[in-house]
HTML snippet that shows the backbone in 3Dmol.js (N, CA, C, O; Angstrom):
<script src="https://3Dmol.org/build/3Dmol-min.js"></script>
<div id="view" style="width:600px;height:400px;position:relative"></div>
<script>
const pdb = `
ATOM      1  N   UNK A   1       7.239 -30.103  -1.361  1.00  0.00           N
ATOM      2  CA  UNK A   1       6.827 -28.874  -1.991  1.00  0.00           C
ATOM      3  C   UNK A   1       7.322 -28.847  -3.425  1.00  0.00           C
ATOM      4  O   UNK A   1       8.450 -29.125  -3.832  1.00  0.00           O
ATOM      5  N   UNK A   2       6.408 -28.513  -4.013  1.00  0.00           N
ATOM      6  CA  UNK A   2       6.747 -28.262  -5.636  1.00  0.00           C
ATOM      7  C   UNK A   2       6.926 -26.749  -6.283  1.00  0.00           C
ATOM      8  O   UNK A   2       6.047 -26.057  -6.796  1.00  0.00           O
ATOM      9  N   UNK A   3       8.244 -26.462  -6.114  1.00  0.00           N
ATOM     10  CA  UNK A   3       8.537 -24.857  -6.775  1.00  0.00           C
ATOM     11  C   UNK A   3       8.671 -24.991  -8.144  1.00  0.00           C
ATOM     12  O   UNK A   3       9.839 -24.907  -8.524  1.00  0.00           O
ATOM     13  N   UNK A   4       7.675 -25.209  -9.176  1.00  0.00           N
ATOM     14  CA  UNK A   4       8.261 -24.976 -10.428  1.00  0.00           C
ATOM     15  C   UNK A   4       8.085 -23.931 -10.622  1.00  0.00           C
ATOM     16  O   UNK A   4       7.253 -23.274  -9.997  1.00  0.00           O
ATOM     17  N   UNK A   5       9.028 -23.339 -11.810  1.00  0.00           N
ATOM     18  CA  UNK A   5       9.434 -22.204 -12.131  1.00  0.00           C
ATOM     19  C   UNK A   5       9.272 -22.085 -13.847  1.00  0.00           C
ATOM     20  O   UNK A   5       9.494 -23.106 -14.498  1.00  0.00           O
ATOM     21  N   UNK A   6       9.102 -21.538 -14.158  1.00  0.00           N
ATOM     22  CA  UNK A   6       9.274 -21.886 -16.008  1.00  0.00           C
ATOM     23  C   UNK A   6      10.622 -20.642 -16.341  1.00  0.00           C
ATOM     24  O   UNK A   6      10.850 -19.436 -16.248  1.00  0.00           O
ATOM     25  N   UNK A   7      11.260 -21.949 -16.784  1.00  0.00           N
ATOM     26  CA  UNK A   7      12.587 -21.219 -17.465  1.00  0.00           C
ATOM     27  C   UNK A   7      12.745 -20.367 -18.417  1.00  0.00           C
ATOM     28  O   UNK A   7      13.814 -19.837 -18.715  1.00  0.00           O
ATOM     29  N   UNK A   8      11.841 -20.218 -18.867  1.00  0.00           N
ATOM     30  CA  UNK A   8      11.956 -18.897 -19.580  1.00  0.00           C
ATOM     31  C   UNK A   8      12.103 -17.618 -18.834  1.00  0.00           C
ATOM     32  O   UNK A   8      12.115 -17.697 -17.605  1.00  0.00           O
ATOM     33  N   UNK A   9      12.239 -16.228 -19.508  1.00  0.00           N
ATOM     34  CA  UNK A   9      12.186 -15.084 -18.931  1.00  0.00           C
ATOM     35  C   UNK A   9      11.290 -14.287 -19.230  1.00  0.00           C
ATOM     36  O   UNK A   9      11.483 -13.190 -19.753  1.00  0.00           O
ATOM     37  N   UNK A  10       9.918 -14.893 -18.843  1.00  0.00           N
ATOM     38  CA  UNK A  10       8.632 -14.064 -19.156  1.00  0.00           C
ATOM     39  C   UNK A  10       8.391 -13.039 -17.631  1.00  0.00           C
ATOM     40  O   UNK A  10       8.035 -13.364 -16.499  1.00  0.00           O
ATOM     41  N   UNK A  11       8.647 -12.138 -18.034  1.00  0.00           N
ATOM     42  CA  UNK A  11       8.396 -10.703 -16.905  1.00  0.00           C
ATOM     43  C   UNK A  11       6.983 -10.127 -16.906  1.00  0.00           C
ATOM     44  O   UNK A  11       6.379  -9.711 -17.895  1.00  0.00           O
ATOM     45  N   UNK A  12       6.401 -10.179 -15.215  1.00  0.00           N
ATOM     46  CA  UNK A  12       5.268  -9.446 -15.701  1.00  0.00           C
ATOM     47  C   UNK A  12       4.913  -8.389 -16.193  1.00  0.00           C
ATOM     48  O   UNK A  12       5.872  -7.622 -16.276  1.00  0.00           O
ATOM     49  N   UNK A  13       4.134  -8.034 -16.507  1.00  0.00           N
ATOM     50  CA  UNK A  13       3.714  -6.643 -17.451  1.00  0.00           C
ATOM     51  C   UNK A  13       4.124  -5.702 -17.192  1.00  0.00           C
ATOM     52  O   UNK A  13       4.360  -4.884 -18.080  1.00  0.00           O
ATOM     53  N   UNK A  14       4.377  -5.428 -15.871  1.00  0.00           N
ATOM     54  CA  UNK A  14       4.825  -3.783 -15.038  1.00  0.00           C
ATOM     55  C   UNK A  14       6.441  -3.693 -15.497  1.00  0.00           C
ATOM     56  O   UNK A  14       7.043  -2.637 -15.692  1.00  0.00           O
ATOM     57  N   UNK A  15       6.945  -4.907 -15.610  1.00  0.00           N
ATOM     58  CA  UNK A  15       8.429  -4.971 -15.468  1.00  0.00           C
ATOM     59  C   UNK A  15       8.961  -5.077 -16.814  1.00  0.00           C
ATOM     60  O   UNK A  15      10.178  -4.947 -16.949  1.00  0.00           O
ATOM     61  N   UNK A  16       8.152  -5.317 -17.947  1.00  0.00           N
ATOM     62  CA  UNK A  16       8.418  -5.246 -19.363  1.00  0.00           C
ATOM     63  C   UNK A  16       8.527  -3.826 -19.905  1.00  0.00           C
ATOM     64  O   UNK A  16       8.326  -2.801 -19.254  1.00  0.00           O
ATOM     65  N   UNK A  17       8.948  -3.928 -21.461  1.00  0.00           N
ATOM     66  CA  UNK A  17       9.504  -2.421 -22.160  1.00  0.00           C
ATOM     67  C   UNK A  17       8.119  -1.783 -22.116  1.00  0.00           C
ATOM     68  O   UNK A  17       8.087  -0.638 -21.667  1.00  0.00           O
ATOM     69  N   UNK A  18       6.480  -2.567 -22.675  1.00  0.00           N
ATOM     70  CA  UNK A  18       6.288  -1.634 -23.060  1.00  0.00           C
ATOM     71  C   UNK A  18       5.174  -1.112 -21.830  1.00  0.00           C
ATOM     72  O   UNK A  18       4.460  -0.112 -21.897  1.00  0.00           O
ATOM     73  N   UNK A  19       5.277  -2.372 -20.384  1.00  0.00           N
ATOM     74  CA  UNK A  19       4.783  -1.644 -19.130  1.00  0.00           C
ATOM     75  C   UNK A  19       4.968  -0.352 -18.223  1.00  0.00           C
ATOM     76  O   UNK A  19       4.265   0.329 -17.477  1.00  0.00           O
ATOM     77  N   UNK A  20       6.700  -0.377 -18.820  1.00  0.00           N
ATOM     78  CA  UNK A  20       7.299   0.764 -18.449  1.00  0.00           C
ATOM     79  C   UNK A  20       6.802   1.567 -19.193  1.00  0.00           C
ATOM     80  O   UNK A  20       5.988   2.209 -18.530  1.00  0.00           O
ATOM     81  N   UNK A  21       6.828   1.965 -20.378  1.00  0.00           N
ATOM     82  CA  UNK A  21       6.619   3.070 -20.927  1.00  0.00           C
ATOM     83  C   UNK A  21       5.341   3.645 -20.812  1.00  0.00           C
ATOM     84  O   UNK A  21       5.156   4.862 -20.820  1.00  0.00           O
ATOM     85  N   UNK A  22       3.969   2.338 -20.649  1.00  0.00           N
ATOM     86  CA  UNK A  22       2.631   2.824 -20.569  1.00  0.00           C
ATOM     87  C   UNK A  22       3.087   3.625 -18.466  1.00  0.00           C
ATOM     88  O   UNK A  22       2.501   4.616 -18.033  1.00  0.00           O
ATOM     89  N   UNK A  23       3.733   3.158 -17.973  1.00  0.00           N
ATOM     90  CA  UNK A  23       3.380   3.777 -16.203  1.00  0.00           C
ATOM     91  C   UNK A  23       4.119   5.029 -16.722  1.00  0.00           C
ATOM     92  O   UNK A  23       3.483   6.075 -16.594  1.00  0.00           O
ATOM     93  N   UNK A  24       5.443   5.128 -17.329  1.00  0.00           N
ATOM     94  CA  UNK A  24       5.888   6.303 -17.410  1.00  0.00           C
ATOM     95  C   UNK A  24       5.219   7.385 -18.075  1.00  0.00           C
ATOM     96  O   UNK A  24       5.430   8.550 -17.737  1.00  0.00           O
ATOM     97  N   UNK A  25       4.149   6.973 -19.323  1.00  0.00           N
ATOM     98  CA  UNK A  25       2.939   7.829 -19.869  1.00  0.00           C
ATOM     99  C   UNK A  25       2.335   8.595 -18.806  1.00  0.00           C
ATOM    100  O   UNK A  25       2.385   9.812 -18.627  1.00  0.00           O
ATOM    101  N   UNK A  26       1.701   7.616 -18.061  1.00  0.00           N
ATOM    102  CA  UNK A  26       0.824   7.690 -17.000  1.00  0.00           C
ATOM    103  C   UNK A  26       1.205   8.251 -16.267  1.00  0.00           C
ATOM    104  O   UNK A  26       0.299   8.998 -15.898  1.00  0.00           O
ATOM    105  N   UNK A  27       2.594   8.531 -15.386  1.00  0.00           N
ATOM    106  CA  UNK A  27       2.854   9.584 -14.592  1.00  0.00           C
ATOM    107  C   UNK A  27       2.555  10.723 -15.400  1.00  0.00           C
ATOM    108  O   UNK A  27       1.615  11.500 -15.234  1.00  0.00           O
ATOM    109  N   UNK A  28       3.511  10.761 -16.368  1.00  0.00           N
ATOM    110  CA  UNK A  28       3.397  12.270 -16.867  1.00  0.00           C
ATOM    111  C   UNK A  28       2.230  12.652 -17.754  1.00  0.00           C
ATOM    112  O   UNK A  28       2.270  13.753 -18.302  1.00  0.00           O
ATOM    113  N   UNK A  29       1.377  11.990 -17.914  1.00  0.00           N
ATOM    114  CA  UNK A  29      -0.264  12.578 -17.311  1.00  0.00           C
ATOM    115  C   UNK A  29      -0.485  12.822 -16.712  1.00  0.00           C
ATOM    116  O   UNK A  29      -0.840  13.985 -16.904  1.00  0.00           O
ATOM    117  N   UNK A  30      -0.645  12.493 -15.522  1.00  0.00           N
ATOM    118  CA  UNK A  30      -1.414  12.847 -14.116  1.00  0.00           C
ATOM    119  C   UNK A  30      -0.516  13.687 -13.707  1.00  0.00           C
ATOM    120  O   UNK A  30      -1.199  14.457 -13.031  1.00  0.00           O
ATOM    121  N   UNK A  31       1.157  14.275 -13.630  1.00  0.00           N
ATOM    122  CA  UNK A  31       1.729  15.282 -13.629  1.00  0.00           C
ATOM    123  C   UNK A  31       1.257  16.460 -14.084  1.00  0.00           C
ATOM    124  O   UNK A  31       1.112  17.469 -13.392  1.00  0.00           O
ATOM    125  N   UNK A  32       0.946  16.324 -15.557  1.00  0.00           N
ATOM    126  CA  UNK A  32       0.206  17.266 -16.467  1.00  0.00           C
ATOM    127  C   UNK A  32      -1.322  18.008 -16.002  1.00  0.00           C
ATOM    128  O   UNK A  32      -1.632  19.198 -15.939  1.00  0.00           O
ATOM    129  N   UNK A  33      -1.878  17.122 -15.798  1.00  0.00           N
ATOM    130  CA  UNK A  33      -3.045  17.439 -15.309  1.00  0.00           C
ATOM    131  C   UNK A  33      -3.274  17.938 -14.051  1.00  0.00           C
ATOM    132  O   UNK A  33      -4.045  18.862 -13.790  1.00  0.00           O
ATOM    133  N   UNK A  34      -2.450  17.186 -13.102  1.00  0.00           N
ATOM    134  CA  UNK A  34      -2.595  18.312 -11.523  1.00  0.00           C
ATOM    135  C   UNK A  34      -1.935  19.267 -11.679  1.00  0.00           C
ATOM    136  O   UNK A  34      -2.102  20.106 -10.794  1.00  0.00           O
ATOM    137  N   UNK A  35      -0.737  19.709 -12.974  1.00  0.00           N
ATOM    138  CA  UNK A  35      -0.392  20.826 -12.330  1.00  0.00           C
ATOM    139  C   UNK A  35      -0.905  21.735 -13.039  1.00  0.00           C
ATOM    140  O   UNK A  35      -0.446  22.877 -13.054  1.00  0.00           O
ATOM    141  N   UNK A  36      -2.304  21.230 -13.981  1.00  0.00           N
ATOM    142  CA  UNK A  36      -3.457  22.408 -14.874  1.00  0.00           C
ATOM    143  C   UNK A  36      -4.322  22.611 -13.894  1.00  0.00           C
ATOM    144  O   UNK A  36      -4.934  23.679 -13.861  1.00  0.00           O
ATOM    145  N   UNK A  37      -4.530  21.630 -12.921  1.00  0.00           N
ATOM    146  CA  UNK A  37      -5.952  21.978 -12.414  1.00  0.00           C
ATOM    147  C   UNK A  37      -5.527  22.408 -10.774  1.00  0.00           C
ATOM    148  O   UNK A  37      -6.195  22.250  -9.752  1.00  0.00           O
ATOM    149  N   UNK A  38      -4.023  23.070 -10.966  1.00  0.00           N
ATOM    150  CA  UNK A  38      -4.130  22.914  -8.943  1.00  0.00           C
ATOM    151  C   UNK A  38      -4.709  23.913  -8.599  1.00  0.00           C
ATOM    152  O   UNK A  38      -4.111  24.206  -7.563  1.00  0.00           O
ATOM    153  N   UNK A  39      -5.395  24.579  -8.734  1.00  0.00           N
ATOM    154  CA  UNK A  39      -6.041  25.660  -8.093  1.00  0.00           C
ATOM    155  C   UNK A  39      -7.321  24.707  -7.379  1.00  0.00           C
ATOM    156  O   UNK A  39      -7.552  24.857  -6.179  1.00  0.00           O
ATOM    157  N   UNK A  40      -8.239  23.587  -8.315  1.00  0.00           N
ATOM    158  CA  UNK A  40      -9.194  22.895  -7.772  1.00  0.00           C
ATOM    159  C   UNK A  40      -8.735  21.780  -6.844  1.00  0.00           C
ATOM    160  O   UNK A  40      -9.547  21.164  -6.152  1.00  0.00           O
ATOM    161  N   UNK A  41      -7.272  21.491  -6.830  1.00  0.00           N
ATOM    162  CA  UNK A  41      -6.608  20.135  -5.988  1.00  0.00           C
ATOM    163  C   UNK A  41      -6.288  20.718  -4.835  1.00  0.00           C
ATOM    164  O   UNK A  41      -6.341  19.999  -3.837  1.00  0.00           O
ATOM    165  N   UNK A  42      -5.896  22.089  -4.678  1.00  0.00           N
ATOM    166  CA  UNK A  42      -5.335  23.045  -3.310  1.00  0.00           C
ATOM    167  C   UNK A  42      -6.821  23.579  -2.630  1.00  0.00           C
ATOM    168  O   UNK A  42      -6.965  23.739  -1.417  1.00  0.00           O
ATOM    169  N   UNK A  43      -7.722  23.783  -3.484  1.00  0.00           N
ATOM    170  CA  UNK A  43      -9.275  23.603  -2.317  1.00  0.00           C
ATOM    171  C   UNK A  43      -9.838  22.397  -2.149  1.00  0.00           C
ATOM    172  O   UNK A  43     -10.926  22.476  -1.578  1.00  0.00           O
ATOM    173  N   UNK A  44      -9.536  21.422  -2.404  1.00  0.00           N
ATOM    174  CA  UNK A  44      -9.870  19.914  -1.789  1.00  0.00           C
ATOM    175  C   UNK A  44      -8.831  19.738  -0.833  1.00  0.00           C
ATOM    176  O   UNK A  44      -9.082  18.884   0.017  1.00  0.00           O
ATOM    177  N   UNK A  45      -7.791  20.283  -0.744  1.00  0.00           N
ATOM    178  CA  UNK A  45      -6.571  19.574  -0.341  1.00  0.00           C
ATOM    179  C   UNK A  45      -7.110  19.343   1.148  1.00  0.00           C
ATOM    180  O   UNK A  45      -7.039  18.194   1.586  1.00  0.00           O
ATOM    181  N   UNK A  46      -7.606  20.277   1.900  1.00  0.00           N
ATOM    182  CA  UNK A  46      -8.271  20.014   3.334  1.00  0.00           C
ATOM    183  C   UNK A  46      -9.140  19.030   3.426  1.00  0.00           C
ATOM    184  O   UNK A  46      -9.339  18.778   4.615  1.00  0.00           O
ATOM    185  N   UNK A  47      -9.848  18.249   2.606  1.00  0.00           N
ATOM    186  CA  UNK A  47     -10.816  17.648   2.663  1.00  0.00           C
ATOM    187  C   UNK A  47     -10.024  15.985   2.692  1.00  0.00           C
ATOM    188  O   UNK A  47     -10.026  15.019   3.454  1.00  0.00           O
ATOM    189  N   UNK A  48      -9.481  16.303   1.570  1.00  0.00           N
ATOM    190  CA  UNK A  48      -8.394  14.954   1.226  1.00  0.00           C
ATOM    191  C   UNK A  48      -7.534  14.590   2.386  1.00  0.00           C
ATOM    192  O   UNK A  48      -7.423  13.419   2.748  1.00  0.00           O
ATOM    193  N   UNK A  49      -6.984  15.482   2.916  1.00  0.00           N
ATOM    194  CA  UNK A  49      -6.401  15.129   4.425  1.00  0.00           C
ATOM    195  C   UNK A  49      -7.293  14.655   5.238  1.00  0.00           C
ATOM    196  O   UNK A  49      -6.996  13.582   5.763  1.00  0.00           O
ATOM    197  N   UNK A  50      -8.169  15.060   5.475  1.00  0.00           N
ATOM    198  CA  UNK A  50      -9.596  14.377   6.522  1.00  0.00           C
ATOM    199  C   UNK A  50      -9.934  13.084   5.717  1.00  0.00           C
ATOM    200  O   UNK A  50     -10.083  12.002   6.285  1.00  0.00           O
ATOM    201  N   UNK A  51     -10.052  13.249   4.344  1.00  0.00           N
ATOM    202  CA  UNK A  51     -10.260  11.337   4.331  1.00  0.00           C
ATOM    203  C   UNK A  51      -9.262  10.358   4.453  1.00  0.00           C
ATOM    204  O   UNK A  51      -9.446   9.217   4.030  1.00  0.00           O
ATOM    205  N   UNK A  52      -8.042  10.768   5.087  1.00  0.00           N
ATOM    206  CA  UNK A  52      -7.136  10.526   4.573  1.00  0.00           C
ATOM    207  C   UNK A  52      -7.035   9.325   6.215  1.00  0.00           C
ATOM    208  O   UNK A  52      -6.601   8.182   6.366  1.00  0.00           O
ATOM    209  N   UNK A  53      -7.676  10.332   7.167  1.00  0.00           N
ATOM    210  CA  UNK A  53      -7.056   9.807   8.637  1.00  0.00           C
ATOM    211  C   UNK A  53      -8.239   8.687   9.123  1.00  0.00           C
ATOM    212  O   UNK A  53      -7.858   8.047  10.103  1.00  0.00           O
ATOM    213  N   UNK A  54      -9.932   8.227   8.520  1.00  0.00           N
ATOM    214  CA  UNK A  54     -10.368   6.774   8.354  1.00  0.00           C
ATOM    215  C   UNK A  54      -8.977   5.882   7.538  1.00  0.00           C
ATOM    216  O   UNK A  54      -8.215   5.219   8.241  1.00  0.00           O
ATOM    217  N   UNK A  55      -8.835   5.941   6.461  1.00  0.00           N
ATOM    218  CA  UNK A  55      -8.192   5.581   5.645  1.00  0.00           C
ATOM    219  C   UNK A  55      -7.169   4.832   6.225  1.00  0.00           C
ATOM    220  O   UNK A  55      -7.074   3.620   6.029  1.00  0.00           O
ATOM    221  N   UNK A  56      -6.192   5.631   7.108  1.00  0.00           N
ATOM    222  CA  UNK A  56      -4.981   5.296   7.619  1.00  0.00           C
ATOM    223  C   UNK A  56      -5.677   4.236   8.791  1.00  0.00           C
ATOM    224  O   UNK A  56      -5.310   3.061   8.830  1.00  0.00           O
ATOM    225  N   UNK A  57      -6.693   4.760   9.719  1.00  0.00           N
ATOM    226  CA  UNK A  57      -6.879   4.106  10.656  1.00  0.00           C
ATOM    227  C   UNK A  57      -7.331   2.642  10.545  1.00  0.00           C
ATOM    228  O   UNK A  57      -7.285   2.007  11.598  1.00  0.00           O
ATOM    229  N   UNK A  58      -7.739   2.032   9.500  1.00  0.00           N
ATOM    230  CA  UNK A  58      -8.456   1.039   8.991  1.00  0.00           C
ATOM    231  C   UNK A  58      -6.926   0.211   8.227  1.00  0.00           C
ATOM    232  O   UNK A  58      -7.047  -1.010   8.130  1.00  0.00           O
ATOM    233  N   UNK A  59      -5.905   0.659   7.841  1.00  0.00           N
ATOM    234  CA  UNK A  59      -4.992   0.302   6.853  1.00  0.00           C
ATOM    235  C   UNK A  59      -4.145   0.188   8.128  1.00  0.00           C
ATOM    236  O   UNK A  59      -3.732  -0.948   8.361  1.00  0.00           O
ATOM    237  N   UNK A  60      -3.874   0.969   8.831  1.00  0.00           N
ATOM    238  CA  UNK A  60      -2.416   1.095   9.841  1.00  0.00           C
ATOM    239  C   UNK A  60      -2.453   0.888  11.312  1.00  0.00           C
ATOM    240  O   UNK A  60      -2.108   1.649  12.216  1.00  0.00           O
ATOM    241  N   UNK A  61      -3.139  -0.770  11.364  1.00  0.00           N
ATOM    242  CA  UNK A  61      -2.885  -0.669  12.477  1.00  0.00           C
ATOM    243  C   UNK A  61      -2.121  -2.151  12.779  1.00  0.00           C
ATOM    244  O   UNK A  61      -2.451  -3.135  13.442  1.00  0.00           O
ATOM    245  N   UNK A  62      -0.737  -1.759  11.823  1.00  0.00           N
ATOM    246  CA  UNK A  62      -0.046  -2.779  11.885  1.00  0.00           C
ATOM    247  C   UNK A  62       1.667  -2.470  12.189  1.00  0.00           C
ATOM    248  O   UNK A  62       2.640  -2.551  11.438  1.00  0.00           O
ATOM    249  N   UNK A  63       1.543  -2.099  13.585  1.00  0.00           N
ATOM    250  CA  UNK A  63       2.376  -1.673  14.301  1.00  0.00           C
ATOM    251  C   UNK A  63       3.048  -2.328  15.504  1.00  0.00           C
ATOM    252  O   UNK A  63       3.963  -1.829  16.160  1.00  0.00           O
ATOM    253  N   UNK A  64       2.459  -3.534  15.710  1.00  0.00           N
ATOM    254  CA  UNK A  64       3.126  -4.633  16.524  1.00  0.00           C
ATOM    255  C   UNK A  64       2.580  -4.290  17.889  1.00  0.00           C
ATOM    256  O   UNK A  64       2.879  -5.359  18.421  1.00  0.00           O
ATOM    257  N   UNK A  65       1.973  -3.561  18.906  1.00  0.00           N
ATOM    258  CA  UNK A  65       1.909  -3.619  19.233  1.00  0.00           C
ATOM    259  C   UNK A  65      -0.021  -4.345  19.995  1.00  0.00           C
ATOM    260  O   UNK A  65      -0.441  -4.462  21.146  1.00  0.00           O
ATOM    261  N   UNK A  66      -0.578  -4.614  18.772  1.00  0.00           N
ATOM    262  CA  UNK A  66      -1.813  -5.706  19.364  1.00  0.00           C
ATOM    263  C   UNK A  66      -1.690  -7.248  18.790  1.00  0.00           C
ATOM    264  O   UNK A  66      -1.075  -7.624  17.792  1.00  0.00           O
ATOM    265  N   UNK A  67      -2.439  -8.001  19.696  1.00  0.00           N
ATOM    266  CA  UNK A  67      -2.642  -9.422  19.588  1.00  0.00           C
ATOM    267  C   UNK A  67      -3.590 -10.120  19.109  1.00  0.00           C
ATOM    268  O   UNK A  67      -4.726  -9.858  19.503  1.00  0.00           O
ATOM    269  N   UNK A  68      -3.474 -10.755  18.533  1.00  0.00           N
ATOM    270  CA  UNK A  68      -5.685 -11.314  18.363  1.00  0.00           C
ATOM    271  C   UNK A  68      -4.732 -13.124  18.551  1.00  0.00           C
ATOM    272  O   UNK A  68      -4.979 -14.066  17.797  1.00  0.00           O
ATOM    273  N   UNK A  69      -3.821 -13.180  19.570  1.00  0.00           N
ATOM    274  CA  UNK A  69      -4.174 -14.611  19.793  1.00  0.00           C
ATOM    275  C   UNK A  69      -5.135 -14.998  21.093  1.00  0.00           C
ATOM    276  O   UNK A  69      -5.665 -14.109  21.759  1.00  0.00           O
ATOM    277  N   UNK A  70      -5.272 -16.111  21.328  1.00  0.00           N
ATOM    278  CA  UNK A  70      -6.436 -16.478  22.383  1.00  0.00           C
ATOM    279  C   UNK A  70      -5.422 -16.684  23.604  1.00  0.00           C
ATOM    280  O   UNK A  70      -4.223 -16.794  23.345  1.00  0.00           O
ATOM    281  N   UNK A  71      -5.799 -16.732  24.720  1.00  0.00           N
ATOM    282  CA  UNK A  71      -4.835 -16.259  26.152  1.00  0.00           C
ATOM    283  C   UNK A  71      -4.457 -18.023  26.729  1.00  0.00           C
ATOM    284  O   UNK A  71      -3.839 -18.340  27.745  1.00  0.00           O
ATOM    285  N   UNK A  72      -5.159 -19.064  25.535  1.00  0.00           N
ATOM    286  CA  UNK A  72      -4.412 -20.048  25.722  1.00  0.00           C
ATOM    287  C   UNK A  72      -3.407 -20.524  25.160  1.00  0.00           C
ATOM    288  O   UNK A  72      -2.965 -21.648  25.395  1.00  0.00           O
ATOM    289  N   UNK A  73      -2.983 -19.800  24.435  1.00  0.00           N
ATOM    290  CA  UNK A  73      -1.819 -19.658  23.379  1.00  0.00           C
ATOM    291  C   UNK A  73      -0.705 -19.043  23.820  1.00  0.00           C
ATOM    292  O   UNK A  73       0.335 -19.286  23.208  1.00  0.00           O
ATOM    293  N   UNK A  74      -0.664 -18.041  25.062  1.00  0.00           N
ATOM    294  CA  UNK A  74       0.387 -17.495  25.610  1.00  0.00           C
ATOM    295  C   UNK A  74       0.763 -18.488  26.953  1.00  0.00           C
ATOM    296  O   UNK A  74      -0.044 -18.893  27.789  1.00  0.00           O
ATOM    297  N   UNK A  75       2.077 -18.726  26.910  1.00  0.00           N
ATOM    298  CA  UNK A  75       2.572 -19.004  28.197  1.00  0.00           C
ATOM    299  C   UNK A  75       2.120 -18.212  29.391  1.00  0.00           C
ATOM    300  O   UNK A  75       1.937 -16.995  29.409  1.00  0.00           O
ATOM    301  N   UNK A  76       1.973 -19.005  30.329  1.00  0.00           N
ATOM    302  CA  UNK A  76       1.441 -18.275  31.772  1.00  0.00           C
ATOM    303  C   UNK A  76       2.761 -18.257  32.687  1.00  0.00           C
ATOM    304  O   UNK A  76       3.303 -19.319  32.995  1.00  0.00           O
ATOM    305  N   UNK A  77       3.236 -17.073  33.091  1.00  0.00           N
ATOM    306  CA  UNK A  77       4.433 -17.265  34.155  1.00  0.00           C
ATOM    307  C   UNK A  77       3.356 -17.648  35.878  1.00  0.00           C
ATOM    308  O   UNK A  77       2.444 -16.871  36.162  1.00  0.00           O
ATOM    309  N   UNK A  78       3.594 -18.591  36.595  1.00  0.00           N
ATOM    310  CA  UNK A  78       3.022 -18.847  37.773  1.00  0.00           C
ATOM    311  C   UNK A  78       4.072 -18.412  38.788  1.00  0.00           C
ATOM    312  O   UNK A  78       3.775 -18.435  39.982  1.00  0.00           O
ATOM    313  N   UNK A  79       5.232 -18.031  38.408  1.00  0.00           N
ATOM    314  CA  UNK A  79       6.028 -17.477  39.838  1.00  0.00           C
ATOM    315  C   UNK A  79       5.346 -15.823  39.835  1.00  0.00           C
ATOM    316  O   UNK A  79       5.086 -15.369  40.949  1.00  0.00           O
ATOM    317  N   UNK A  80       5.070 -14.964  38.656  1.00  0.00           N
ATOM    318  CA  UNK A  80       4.035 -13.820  39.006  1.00  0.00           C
ATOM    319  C   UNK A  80       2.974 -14.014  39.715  1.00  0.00           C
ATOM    320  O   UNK A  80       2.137 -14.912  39.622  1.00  0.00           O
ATOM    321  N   UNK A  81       3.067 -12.728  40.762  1.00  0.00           N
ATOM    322  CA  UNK A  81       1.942 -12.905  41.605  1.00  0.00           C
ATOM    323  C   UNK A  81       1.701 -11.192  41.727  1.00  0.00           C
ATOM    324  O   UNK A  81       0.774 -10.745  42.402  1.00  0.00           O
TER     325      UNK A  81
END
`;
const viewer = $3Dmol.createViewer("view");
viewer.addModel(pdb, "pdb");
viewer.setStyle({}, {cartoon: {color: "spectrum"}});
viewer.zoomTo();
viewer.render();
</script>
């Protein structure tokens, strides 16, 4: 296996001065703005919850408890009967 690495300290964009400062803009925009317009974000807000539960169901169903291996892939106990 070949891990090269380049020795320099080039950081990606999110993690640089001026990535930070553009996300920290960007929050406090979208801060700004929902809290001008919440009267129109608090009558969606019911709606947004309902798209919310496809959303989850399609994203979250990674909870350990299903399999997608094939049933020749699992050991068979033969003393169960």
């Amino acid at each position: 296996m070949d891990h090269s690495h380049n020795s320099g300290s080039e950081l990606p964009f999110w993690k640089s001065k001026i990535g930070i400062a553009l996300i920290m803009l960007a929050v406090i925009g979208i801060f700004y703005v929902a809290r001008e317009h919440f009267g129109h974000l608090s009558q969606a807000l019911p709606y947004l919850i309902l798209l919310l539960c496809p959303l989850m169901h399609m994203f979250g169903h990674n909870h350990g408890g299903h399999s997608h291996r094939n049933a020749a892939d699992t050991p068979k106990d033969d003393n169960r009967k």
